[in-house]
TORDRENDO-531435 format. One record per residue (C-alpha): z, x, y. Coordinates in nm, 2 decimals. Layout:
<rs>
R	w	u	v
R	Z	X	Y
...
</rs>
This chain:
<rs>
R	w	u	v
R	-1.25	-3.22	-0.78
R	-1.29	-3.04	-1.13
R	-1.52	-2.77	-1.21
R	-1.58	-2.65	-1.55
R	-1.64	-2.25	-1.60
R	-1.90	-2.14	-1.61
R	-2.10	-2.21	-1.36
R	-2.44	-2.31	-1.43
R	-2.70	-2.10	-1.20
R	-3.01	-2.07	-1.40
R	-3.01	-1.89	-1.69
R	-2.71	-1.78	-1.71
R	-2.36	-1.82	-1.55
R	-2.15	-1.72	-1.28
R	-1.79	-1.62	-1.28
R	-1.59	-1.53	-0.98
R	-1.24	-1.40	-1.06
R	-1.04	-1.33	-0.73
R	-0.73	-1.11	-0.79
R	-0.51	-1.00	-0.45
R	-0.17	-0.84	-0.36
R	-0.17	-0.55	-0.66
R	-0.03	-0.27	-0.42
R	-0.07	-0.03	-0.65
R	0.08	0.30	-0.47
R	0.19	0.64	-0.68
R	0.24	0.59	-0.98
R	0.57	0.50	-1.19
R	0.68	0.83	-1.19
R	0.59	1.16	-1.00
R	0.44	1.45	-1.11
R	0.78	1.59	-1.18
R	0.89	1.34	-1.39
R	1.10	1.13	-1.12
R	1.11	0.73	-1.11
R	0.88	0.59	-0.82
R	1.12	0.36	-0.69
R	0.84	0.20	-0.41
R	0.58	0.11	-0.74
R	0.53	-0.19	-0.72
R	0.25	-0.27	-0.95
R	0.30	-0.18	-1.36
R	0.10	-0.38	-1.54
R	-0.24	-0.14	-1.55
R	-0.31	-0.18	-1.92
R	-0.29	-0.56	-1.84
R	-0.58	-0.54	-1.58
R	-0.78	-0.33	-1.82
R	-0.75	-0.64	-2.08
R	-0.83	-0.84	-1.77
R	-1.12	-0.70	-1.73
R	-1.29	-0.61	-2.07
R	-1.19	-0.97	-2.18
R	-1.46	-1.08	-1.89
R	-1.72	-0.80	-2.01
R	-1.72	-0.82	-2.38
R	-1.84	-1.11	-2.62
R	-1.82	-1.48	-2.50
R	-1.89	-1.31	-2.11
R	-2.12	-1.02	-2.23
R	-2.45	-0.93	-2.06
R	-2.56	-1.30	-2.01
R	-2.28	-1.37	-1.75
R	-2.27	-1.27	-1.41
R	-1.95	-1.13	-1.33
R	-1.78	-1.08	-0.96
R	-1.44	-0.92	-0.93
R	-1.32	-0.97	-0.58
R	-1.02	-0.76	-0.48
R	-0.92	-0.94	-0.21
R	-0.69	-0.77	0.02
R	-0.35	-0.55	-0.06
R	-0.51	-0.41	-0.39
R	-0.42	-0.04	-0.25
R	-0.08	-0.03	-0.10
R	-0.15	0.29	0.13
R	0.18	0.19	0.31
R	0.42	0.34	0.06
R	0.26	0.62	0.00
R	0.38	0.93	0.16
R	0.18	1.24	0.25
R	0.41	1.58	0.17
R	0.68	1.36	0.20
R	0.62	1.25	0.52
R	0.55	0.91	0.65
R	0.34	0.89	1.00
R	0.30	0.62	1.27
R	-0.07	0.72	1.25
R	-0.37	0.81	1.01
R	-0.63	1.04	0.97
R	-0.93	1.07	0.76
R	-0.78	1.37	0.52
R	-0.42	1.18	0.54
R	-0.61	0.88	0.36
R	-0.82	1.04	0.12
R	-0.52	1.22	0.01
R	-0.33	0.94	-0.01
R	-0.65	0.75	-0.21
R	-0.64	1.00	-0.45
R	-0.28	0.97	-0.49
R	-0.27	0.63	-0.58
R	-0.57	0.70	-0.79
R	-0.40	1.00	-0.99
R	-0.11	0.71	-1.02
R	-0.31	0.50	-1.21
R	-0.58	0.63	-1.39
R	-0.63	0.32	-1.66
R	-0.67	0.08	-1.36
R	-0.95	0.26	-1.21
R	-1.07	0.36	-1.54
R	-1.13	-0.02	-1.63
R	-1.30	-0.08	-1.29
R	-1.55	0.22	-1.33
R	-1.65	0.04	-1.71
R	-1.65	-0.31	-1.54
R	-1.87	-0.22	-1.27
R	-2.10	-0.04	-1.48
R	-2.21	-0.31	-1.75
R	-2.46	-0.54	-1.65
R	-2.43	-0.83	-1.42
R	-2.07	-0.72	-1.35
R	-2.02	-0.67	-0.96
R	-1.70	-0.57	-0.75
R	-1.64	-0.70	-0.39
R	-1.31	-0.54	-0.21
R	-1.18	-0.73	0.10
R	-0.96	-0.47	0.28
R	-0.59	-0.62	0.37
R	-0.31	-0.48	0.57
R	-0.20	-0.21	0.29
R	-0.51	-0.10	0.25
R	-0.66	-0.05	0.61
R	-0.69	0.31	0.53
R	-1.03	0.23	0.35
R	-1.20	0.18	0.70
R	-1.26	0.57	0.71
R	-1.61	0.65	0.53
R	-1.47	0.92	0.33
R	-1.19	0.72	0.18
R	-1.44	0.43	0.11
R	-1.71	0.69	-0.05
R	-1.42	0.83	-0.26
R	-1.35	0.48	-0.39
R	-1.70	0.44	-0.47
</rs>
């Protein structure tokens, strides 16, 4: 069956674009300069084109927009906390890790913060098995 996009609803159209599996973790290099061998995503300025080319001009305001980040976007796995890796989480280990991977990549969740705040553009994030850490209310508010 063939579907054309957009998708007709109304007045305007509809556009779901699903991406999955990013992992983005630390960064490509550490603050000291060193090579993040366990990076597995590089291709942040990429998403940002992604993204803007589904905000501006042909998909402006009159499009309705849904990102779904659907599952392994966050690869909270690979990222170590003071070095360490633990069998188990806490709250502050997440967040810390969060903002680690965030810190990592600043023009990926730069892009998201100017996608989700034009009009009709919505995000929807479906946790996967890297990114379970996003079940603790702090991390999740962070992400916010």
């Amino acid at each position: 069956m063939k579907t054309d996009l957009p998708i007709k609803t109304g007045n305007y159209s509809k556009i779901k674009l699903v991406v999955s599996d990013l992992h983005l973790g630390a960064g490509l290099f550490s603050t000291s300069g060193e090579k993040n061998n366990l990076e597995n995503f590089v291709f942040d300025s990429e998403f940002q084109y992604f993204l803007e080319y589904f905000s501006n001009k042909k998909f402006g305001n009159d499009y309705s927009v849904e990102l779904i980040l659907n599952g392994d976007i966050l690869d909270f796995l690979n990222i170590t906390y003071k070095n360490y890796y633990f069998s188990f989480i806490s709250e502050t280990i997440a967040l810390w890790k969060l903002k680690t991977i965030i810190k990592g990549h600043p023009v990926f969740f730069n892009a998201l913060k100017k996608f989700i705040a034009k009009r009709n553009k919505t995000i929807t994030y479906v946790i996967g098995n890297h990114d379970t850490d996003l079940f603790f209310p702090k991390v999740q508010e962070h992400l916010r």
